[in-house]
PDB file as gemmi writes it, atoms N, CA and C in Angstrom:
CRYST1    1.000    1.000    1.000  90.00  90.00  90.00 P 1                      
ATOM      1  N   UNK A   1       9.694  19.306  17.889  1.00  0.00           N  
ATOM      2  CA  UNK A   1       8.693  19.723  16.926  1.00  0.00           C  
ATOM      3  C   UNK A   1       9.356  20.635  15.905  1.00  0.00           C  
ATOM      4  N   UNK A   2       9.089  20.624  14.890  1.00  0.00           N  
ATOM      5  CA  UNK A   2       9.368  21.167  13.845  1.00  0.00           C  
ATOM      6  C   UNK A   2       8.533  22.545  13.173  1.00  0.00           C  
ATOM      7  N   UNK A   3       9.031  23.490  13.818  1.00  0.00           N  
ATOM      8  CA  UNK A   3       8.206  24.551  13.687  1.00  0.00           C  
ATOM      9  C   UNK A   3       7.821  25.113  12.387  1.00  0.00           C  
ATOM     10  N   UNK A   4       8.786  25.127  11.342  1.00  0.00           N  
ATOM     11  CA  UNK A   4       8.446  24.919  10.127  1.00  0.00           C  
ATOM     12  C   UNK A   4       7.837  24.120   9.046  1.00  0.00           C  
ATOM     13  N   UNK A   5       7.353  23.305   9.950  1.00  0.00           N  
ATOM     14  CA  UNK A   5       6.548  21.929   9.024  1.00  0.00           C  
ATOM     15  C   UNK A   5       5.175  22.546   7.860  1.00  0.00           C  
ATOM     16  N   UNK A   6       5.575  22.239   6.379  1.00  0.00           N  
ATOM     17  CA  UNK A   6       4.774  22.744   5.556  1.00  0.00           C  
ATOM     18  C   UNK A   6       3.580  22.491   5.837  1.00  0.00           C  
ATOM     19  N   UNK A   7       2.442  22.755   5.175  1.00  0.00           N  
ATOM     20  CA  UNK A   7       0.873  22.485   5.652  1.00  0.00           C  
ATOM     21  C   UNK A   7       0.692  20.706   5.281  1.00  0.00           C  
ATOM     22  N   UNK A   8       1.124  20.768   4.309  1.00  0.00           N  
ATOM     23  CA  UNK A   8       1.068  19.124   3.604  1.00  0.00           C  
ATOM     24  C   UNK A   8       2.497  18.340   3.237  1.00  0.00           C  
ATOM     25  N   UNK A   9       2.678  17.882   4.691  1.00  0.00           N  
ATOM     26  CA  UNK A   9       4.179  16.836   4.386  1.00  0.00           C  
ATOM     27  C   UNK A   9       3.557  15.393   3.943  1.00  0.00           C  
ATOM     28  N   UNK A  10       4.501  15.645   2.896  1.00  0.00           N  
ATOM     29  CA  UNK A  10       4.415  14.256   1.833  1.00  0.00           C  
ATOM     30  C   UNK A  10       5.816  12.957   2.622  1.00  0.00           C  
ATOM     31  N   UNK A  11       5.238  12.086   3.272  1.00  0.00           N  
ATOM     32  CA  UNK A  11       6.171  11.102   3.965  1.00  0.00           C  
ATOM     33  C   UNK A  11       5.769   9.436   3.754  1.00  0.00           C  
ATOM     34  N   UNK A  12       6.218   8.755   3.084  1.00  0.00           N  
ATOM     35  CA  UNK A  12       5.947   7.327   2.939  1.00  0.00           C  
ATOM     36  C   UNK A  12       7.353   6.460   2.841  1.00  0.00           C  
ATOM     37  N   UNK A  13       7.015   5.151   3.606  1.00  0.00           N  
ATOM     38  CA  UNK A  13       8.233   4.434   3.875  1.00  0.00           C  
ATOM     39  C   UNK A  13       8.767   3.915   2.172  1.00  0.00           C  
ATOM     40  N   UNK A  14       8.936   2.416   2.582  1.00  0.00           N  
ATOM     41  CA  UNK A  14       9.072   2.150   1.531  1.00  0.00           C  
ATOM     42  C   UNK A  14       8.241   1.411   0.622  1.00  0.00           C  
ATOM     43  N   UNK A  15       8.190   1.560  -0.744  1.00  0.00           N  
ATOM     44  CA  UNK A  15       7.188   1.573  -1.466  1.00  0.00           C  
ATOM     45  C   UNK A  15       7.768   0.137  -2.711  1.00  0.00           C  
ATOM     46  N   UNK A  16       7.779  -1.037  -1.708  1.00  0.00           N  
ATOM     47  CA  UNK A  16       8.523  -1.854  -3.429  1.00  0.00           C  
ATOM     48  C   UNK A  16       6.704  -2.357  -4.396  1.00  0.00           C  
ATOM     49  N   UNK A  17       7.353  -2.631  -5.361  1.00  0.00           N  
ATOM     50  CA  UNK A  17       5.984  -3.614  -6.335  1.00  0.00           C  
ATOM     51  C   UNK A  17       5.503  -4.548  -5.783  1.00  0.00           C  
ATOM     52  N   UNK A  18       4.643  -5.099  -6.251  1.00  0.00           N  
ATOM     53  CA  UNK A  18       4.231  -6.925  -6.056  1.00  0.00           C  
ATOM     54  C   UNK A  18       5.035  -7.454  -6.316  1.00  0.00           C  
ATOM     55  N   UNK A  19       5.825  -7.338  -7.004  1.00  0.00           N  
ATOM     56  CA  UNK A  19       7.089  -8.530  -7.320  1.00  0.00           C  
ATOM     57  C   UNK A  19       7.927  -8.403  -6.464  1.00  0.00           C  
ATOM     58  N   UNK A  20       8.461  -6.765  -6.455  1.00  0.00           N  
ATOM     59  CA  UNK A  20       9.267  -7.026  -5.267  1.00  0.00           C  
ATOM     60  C   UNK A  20       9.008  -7.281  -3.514  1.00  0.00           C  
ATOM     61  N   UNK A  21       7.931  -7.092  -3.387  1.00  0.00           N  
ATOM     62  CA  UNK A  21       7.696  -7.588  -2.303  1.00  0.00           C  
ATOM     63  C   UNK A  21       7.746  -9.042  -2.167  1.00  0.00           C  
ATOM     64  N   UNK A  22       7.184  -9.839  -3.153  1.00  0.00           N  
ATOM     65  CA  UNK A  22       7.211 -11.110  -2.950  1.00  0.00           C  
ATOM     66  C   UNK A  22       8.504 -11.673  -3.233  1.00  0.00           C  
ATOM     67  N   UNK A  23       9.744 -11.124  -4.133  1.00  0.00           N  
ATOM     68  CA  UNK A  23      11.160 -11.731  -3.929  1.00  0.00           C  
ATOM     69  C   UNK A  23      11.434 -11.098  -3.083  1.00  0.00           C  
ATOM     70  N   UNK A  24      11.672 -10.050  -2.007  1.00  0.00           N  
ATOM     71  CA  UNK A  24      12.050  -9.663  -0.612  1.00  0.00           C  
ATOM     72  C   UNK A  24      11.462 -10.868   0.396  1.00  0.00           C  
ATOM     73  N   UNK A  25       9.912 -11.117   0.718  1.00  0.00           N  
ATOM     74  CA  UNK A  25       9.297 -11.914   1.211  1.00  0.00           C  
ATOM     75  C   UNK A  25       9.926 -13.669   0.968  1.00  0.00           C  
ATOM     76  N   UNK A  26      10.086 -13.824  -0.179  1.00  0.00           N  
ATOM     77  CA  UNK A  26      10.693 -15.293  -0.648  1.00  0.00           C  
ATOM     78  C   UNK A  26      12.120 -15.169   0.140  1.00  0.00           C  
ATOM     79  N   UNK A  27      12.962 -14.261  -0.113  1.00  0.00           N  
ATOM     80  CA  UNK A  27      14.748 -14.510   0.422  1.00  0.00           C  
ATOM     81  C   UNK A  27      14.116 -14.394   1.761  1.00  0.00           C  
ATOM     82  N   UNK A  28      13.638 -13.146   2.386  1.00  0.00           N  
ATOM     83  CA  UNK A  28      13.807 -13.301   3.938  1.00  0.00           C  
ATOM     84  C   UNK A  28      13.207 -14.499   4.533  1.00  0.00           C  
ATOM     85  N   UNK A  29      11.991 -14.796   4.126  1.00  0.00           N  
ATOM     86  CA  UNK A  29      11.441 -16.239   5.206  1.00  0.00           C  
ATOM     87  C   UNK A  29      11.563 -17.464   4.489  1.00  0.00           C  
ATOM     88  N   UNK A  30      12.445 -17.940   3.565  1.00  0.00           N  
ATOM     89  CA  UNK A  30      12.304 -18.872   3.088  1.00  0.00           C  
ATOM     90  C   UNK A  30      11.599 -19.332   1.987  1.00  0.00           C  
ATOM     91  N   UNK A  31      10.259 -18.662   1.779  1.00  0.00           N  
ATOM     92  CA  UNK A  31       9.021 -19.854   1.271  1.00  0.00           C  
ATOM     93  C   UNK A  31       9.134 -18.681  -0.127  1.00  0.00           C  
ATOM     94  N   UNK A  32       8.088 -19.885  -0.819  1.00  0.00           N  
ATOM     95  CA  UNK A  32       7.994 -18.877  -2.019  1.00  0.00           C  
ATOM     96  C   UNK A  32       6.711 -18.093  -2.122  1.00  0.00           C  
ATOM     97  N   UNK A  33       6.962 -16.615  -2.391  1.00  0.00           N  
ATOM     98  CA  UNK A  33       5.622 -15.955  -2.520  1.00  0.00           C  
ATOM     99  C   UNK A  33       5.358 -15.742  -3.664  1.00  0.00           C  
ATOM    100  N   UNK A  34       4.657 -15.355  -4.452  1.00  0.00           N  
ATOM    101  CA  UNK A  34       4.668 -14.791  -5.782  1.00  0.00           C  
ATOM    102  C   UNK A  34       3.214 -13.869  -6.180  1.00  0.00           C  
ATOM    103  N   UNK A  35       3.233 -13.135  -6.868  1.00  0.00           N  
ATOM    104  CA  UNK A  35       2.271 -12.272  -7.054  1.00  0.00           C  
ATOM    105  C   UNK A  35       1.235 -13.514  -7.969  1.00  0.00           C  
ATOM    106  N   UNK A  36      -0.135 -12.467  -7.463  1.00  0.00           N  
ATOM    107  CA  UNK A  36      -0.755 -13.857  -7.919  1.00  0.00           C  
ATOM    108  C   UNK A  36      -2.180 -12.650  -9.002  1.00  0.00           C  
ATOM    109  N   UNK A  37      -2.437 -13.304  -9.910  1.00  0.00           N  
ATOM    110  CA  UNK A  37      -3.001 -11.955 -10.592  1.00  0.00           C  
ATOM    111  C   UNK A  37      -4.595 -12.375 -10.403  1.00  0.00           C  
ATOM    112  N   UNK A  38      -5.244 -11.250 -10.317  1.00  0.00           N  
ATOM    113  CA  UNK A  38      -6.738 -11.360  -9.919  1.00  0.00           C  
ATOM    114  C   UNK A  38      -7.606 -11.041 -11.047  1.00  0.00           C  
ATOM    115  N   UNK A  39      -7.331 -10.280 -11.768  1.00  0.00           N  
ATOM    116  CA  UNK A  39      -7.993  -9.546 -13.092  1.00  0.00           C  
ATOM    117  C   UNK A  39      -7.343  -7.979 -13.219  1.00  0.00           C  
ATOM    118  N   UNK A  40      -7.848  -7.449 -14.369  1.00  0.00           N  
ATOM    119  CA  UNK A  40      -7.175  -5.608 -14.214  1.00  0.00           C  
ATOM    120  C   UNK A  40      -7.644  -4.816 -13.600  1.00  0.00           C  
ATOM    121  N   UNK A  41      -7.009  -3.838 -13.701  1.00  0.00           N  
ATOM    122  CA  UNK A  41      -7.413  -2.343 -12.852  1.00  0.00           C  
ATOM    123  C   UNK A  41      -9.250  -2.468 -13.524  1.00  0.00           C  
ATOM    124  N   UNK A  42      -9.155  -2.003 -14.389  1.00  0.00           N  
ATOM    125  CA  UNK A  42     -10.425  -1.933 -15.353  1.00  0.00           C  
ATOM    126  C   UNK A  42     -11.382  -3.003 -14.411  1.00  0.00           C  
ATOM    127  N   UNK A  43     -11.724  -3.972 -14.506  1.00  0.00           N  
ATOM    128  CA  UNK A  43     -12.346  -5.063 -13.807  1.00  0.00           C  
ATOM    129  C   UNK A  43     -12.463  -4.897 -12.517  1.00  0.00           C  
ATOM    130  N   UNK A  44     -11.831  -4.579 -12.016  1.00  0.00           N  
ATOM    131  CA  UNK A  44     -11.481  -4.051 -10.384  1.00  0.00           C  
ATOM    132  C   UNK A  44     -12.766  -2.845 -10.056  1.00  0.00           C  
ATOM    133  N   UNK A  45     -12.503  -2.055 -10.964  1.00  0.00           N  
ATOM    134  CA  UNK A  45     -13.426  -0.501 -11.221  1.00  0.00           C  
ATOM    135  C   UNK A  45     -14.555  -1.306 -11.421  1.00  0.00           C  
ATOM    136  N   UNK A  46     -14.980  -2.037 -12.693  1.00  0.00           N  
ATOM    137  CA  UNK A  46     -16.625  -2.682 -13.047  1.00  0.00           C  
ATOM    138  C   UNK A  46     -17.191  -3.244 -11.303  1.00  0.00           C  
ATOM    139  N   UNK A  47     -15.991  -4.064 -10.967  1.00  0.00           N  
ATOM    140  CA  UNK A  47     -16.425  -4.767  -9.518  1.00  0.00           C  
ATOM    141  C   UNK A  47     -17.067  -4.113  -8.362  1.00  0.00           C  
ATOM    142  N   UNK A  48     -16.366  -2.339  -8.177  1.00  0.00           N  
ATOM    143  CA  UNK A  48     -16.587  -1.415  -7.249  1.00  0.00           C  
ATOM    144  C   UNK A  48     -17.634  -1.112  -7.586  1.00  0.00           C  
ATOM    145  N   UNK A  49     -18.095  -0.936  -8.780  1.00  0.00           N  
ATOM    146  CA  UNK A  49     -19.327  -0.069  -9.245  1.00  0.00           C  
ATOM    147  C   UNK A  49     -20.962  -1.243  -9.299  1.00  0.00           C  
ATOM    148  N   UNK A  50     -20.437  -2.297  -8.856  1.00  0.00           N  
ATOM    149  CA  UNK A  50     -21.335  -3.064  -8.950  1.00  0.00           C  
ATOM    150  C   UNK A  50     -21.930  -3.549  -7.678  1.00  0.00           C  
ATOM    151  N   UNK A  51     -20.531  -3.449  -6.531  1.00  0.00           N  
ATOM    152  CA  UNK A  51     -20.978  -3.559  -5.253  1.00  0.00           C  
ATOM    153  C   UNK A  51     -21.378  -2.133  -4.783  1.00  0.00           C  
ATOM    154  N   UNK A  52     -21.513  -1.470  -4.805  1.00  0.00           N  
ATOM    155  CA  UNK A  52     -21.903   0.189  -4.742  1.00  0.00           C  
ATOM    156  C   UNK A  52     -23.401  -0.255  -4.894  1.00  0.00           C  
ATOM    157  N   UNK A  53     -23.866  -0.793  -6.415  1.00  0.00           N  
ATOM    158  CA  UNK A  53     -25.036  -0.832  -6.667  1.00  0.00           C  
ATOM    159  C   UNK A  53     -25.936  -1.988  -5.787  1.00  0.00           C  
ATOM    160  N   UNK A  54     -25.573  -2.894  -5.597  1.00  0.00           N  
ATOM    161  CA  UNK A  54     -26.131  -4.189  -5.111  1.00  0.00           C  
ATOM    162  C   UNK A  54     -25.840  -3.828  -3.532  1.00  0.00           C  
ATOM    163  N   UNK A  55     -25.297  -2.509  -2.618  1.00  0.00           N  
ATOM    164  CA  UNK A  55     -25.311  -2.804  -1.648  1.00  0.00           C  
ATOM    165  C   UNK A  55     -25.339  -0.861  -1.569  1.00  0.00           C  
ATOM    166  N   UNK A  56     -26.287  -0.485  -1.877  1.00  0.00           N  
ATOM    167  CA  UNK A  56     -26.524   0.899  -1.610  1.00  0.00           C  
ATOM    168  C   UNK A  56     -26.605   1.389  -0.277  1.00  0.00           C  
ATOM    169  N   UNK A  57     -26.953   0.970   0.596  1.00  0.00           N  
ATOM    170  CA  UNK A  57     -26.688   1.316   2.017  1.00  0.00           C  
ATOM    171  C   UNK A  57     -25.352   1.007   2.787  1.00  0.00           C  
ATOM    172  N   UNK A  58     -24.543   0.791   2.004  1.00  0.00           N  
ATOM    173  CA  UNK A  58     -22.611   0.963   2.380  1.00  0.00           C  
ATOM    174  C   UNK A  58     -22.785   2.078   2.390  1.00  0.00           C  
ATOM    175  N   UNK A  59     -23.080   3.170   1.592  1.00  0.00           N  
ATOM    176  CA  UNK A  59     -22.373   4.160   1.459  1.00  0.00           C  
ATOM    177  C   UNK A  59     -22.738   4.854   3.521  1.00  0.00           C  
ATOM    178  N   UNK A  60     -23.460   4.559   3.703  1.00  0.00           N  
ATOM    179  CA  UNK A  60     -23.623   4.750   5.222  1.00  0.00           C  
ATOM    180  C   UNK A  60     -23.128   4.016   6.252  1.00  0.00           C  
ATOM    181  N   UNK A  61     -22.281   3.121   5.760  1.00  0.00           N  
ATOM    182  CA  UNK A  61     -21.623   2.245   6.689  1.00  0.00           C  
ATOM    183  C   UNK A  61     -19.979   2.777   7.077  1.00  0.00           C  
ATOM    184  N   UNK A  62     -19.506   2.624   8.295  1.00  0.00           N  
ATOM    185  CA  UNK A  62     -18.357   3.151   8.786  1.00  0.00           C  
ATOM    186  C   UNK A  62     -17.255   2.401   7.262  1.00  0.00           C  
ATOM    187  N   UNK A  63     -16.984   0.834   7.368  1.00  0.00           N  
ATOM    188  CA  UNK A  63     -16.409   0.441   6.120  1.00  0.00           C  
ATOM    189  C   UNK A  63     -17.264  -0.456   5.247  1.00  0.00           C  
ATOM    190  N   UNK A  64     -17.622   0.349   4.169  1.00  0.00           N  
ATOM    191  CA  UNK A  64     -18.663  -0.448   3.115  1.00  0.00           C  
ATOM    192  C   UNK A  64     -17.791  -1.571   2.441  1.00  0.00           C  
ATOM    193  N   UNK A  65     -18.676  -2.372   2.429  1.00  0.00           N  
ATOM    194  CA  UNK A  65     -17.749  -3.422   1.545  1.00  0.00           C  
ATOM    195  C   UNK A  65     -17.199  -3.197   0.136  1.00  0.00           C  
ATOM    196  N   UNK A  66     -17.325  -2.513  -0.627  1.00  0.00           N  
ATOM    197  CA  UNK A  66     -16.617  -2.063  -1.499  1.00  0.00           C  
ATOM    198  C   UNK A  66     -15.408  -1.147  -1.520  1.00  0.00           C  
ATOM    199  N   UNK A  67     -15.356  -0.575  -0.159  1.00  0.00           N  
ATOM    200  CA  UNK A  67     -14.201   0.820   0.110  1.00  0.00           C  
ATOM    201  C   UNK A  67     -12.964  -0.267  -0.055  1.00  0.00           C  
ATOM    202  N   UNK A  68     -12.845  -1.347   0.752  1.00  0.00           N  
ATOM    203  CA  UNK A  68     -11.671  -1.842   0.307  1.00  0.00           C  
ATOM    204  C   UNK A  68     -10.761  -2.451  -0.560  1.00  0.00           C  
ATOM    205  N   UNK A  69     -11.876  -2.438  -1.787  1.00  0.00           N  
ATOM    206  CA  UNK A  69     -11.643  -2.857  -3.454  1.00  0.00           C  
ATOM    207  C   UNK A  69     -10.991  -1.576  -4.041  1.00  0.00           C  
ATOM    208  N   UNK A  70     -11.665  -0.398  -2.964  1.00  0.00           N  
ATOM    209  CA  UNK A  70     -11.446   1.079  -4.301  1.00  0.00           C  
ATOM    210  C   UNK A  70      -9.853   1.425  -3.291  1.00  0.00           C  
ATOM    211  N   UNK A  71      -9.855   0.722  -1.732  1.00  0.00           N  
ATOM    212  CA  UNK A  71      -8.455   1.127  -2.008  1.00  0.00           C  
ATOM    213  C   UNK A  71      -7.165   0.536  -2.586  1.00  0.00           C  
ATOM    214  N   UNK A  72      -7.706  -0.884  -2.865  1.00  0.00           N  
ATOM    215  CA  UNK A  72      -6.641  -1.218  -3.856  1.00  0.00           C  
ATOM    216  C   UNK A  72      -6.543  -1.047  -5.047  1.00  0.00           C  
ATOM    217  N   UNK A  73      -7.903  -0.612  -5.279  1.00  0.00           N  
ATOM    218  CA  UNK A  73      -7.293  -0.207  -7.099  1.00  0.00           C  
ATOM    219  C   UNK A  73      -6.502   1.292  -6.832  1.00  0.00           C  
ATOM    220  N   UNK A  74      -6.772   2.194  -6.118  1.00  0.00           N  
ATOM    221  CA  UNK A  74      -6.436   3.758  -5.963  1.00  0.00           C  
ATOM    222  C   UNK A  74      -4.880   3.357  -5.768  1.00  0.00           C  
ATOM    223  N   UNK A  75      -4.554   2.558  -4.874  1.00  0.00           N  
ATOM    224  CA  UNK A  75      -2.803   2.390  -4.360  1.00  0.00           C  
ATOM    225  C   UNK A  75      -2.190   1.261  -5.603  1.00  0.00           C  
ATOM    226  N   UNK A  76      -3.086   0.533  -6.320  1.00  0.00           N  
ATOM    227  CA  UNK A  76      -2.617  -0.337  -7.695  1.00  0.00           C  
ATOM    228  C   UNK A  76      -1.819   0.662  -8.540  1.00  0.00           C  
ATOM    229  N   UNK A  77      -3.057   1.871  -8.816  1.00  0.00           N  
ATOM    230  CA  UNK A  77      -3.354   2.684 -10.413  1.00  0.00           C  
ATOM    231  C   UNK A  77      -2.117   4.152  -9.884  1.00  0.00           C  
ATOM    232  N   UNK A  78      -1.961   4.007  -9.043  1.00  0.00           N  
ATOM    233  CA  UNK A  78      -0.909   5.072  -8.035  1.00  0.00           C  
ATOM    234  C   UNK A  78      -1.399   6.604  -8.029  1.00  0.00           C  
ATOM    235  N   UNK A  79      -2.710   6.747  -8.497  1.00  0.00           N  
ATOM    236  CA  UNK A  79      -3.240   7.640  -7.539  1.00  0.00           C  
ATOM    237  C   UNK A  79      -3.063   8.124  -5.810  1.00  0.00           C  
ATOM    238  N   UNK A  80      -2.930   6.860  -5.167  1.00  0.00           N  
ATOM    239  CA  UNK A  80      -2.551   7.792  -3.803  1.00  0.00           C  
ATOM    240  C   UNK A  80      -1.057   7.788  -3.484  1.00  0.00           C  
ATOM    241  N   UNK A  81      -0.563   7.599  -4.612  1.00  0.00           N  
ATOM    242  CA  UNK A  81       1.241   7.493  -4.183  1.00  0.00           C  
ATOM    243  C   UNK A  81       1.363   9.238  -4.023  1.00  0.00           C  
ATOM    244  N   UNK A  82       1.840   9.443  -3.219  1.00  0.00           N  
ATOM    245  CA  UNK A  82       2.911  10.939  -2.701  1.00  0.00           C  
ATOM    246  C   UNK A  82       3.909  11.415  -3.365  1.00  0.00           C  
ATOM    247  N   UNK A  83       3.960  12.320  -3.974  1.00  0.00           N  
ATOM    248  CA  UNK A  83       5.255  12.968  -4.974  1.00  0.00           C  
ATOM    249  C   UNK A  83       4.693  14.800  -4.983  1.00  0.00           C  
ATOM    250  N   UNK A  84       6.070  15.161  -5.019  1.00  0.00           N  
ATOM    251  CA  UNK A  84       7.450  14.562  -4.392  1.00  0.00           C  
ATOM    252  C   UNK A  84       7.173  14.342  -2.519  1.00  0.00           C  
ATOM    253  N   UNK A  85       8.047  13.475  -2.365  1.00  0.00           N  
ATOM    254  CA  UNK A  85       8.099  13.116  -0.879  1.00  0.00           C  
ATOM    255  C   UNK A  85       9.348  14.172  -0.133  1.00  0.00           C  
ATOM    256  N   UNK A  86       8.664  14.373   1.354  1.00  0.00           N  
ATOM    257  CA  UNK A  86       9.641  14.974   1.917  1.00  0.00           C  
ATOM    258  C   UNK A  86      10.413  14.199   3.050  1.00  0.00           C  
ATOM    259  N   UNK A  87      10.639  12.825   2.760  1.00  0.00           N  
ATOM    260  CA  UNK A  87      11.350  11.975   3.700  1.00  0.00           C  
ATOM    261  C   UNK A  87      13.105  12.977   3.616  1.00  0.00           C  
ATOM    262  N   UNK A  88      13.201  13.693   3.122  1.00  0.00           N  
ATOM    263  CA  UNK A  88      14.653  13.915   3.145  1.00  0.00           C  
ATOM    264  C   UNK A  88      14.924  15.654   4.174  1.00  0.00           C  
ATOM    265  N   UNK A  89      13.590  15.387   4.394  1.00  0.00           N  
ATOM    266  CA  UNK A  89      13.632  16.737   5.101  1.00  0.00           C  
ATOM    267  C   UNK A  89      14.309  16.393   6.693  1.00  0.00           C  
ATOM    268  N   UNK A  90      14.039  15.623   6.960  1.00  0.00           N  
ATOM    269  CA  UNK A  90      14.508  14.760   8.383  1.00  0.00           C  
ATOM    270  C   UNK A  90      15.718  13.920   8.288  1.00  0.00           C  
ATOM    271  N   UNK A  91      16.473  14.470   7.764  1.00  0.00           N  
ATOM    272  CA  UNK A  91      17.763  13.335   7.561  1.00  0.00           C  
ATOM    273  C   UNK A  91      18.208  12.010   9.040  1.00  0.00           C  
ATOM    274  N   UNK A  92      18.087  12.538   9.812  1.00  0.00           N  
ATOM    275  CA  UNK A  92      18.460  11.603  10.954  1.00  0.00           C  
ATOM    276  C   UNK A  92      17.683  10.573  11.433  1.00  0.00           C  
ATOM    277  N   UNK A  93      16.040  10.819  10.708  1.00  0.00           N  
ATOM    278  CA  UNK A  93      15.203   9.468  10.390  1.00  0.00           C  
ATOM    279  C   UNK A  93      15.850   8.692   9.849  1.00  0.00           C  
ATOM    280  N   UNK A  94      15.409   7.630  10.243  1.00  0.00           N  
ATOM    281  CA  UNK A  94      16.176   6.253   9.371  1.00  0.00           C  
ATOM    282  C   UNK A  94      14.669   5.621   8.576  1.00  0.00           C  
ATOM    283  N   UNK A  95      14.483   5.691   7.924  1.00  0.00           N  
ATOM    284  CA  UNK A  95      13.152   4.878   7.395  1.00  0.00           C  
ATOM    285  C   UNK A  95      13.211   3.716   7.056  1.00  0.00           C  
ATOM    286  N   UNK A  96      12.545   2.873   7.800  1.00  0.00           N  
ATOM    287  CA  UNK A  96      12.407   1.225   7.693  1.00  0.00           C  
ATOM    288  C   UNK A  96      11.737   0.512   6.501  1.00  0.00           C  
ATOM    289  N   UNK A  97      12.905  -0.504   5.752  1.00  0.00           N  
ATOM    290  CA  UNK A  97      12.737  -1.232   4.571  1.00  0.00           C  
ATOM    291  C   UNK A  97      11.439  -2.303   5.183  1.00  0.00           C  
ATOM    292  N   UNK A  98      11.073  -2.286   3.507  1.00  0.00           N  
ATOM    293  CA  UNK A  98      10.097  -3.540   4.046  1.00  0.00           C  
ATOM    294  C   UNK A  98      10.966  -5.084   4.077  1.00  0.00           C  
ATOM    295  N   UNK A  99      12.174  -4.874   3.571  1.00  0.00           N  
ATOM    296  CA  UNK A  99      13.163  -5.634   4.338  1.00  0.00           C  
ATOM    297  C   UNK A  99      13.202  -6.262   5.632  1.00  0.00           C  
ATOM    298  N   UNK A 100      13.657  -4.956   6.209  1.00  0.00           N  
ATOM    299  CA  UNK A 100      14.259  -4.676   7.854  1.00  0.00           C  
ATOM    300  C   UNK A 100      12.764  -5.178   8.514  1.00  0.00           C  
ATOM    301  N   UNK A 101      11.698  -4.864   8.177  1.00  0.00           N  
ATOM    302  CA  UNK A 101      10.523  -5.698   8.779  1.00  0.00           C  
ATOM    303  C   UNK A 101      10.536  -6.908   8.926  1.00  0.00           C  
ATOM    304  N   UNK A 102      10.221  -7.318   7.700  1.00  0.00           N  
ATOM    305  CA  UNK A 102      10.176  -9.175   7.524  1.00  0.00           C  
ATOM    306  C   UNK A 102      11.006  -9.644   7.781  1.00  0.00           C  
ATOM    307  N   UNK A 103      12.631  -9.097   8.288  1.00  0.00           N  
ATOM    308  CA  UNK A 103      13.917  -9.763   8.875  1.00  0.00           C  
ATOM    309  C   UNK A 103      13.537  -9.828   9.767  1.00  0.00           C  
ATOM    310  N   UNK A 104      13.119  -8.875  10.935  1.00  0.00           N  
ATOM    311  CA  UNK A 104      12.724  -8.305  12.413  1.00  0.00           C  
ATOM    312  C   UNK A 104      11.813  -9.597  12.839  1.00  0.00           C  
ATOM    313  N   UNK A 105      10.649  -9.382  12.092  1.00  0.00           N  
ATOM    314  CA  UNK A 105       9.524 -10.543  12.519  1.00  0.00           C  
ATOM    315  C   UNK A 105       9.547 -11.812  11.740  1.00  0.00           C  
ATOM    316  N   UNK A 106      10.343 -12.416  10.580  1.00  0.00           N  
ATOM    317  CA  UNK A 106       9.971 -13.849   9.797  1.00  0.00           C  
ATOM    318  C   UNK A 106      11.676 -13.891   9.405  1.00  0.00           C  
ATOM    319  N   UNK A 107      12.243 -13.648   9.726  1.00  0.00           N  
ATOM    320  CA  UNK A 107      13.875 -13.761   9.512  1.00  0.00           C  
ATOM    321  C   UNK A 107      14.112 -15.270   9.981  1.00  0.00           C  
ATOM    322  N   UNK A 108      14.949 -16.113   8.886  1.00  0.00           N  
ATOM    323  CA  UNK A 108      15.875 -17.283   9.364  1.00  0.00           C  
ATOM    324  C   UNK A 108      16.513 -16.938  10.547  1.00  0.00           C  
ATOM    325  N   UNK A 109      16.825 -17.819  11.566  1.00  0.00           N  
ATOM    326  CA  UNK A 109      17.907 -17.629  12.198  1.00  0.00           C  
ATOM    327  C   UNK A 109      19.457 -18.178  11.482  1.00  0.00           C  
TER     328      UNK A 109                                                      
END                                                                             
């Protein structure tokens, strides 16, 4: 345990784009992935605010059907990205690529 641990440690693995996830995803398993576009941030927001309205009793639900629209626009628009991060506070962590994943579990032999 780390007796000095600040009140709020900032720690996240790795963080690639849509693109790069899907050329990481394409070399490691073969197939082709590609980002596939849905509409904008903007549109995304009209969408949340509309299922909010048409389903007013989410907001009392453990997961409303809209919470999982607002967390992809929040992690899209990088509102919940972490800065600065303290992954370097632990040097002898090794922090796992989203690489080293998709090799682990969908890797060519």
């Amino acid at each position: 345990m780390d007796a000095n641990t600040p009140r709020f440690l900032r720690i996240a693995g790795d963080q690639p784009s849509a693109r790069e996830l899907a050329a990481v995803a394409s070399e490691v398993t073969g197939n082709r992935f590609r980002p596939l576009w849905a509409g904008s941030l903007g549109m995304l927001g009209m969408m949340i605010k509309v299922a909010r309205t048409i389903a007013p009793g989410g907001e009392k639900e453990l997961y409303p059907a809209w919470q999982g629209m607002q967390y992809m626009r929040n992690m899209l628009d990088g509102r919940a990205k972490l800065e600065p991060l303290d992954n370097d506070r632990y040097p002898a962590i090794h922090w796992t690529t989203v690489r080293e994943v998709l090799k682990r579990h969908f890797g060519r032999p």
